[in-house]
N, C-alpha and C positions, 0 to 999 in steps of 0.2 A: 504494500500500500504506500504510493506518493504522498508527501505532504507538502500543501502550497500554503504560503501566507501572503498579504497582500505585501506590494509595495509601500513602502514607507515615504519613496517624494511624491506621491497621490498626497499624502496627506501635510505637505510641506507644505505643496500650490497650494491644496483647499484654504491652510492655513491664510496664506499670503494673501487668498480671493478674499478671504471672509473681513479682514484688517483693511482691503482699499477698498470693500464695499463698506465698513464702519465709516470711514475716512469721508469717503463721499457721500454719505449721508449726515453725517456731521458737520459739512460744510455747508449741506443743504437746507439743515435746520435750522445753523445758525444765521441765514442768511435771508430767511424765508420768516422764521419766529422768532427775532429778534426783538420785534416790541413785546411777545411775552415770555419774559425772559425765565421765568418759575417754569415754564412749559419744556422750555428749550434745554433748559438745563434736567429735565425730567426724560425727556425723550434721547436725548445722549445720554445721560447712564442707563437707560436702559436697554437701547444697542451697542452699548462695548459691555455692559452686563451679559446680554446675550450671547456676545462675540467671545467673552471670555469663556461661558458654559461650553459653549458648541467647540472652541478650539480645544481649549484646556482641559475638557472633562469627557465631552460626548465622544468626537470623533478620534482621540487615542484610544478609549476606552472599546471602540468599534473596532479598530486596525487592530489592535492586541488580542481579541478573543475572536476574532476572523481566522479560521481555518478549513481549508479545501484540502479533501482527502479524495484520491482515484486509484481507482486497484480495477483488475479487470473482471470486478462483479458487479461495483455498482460505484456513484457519485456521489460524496456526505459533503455538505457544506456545513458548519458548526458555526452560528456566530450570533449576536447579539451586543445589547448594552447593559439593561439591568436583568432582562431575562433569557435565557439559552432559548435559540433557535437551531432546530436541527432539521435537514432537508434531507433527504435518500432519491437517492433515482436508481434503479437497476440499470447495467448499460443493455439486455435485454430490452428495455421499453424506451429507449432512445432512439427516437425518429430523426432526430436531423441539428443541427449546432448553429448557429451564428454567430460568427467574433467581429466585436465590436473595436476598432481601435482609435483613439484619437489623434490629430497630428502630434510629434514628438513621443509618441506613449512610450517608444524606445527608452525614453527618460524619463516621463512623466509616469509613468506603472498604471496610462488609463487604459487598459484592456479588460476589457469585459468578455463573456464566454455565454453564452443562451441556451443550454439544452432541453430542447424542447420532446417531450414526450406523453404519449399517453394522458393529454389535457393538463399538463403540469408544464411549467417552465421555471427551471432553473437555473438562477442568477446567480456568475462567478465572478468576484468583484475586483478590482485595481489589481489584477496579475501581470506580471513582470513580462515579457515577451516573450523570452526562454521559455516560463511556462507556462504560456499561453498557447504558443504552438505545440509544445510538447503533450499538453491536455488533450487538443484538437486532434491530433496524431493518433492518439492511444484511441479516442473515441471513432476514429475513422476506420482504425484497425479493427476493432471489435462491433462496428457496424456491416465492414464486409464480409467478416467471417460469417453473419451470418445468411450472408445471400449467398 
């Protein structure tokens, strides 16, 4: 059994997106809600409030307990924040893959993976490209074996 975990600069950029969308909405506030100034000051802390939850807390807490396991019986994806989620797919009811990647992903670790089967679809999240094809490969192999 393979073990994947996500890429960790997925979760750099997010960081960096989430900081210049505070950014500019901070400038936006202050420059819009300026004559109320009790408001302005309420609604910036409570977007870098949020910004700090979601970077600092949520989305490490996400990448850390994100694991993809593939073995040639079936697909476990293991992941969650406060509660375990766990997914199975047998590669038997695997109809068909989609990889999803975005420019740079080579660096960025935005590769995603879609196995879709048997009215279920299963989402494999920020994988690295190495094992992203190598996922794809394994699942290719044991789709034609059985035609």
């Amino acid at each position: 059994m393979r073990k994947y975990r996500p890429k960790t600069t997925a979760l750099l950029i997010i960081n960096i997106a989430v900081i210049l969308l505070c950014t500019g909405l901070t400038v936006v506030t202050r420059i819009y809600l300026v004559s109320f100034r009790i408001l302005m000051i309420l609604l910036i802390a409570l977007f870098w409030a949020a910004a700090v939850l979601f970077c600092c807390v949520l989305l490490p807490l996400y990448f850390r307990r994100t694991v993809v396991y593939v073995s040639g019986i079936e697909l476990c994806l293991h992941t969650g924040i406060f509660f375990w989620r766990r997914e199975y797919m047998r590669m038997s009811a695997v109809q068909y893959v989609t990889s999803v990647s975005l420019p740079l992903s080579g660096f960025s670790g935005f590769n995603f993976i879609f196995v879709r089967g048997l009215g279920g679809t299963l989402v494999l999240p920020f994988l690295r490209s190495a094992d992203c094809d190598d996922i794809i490969n394994l699942i290719h192999i044991k789709i034609t074996e059985r035609q």
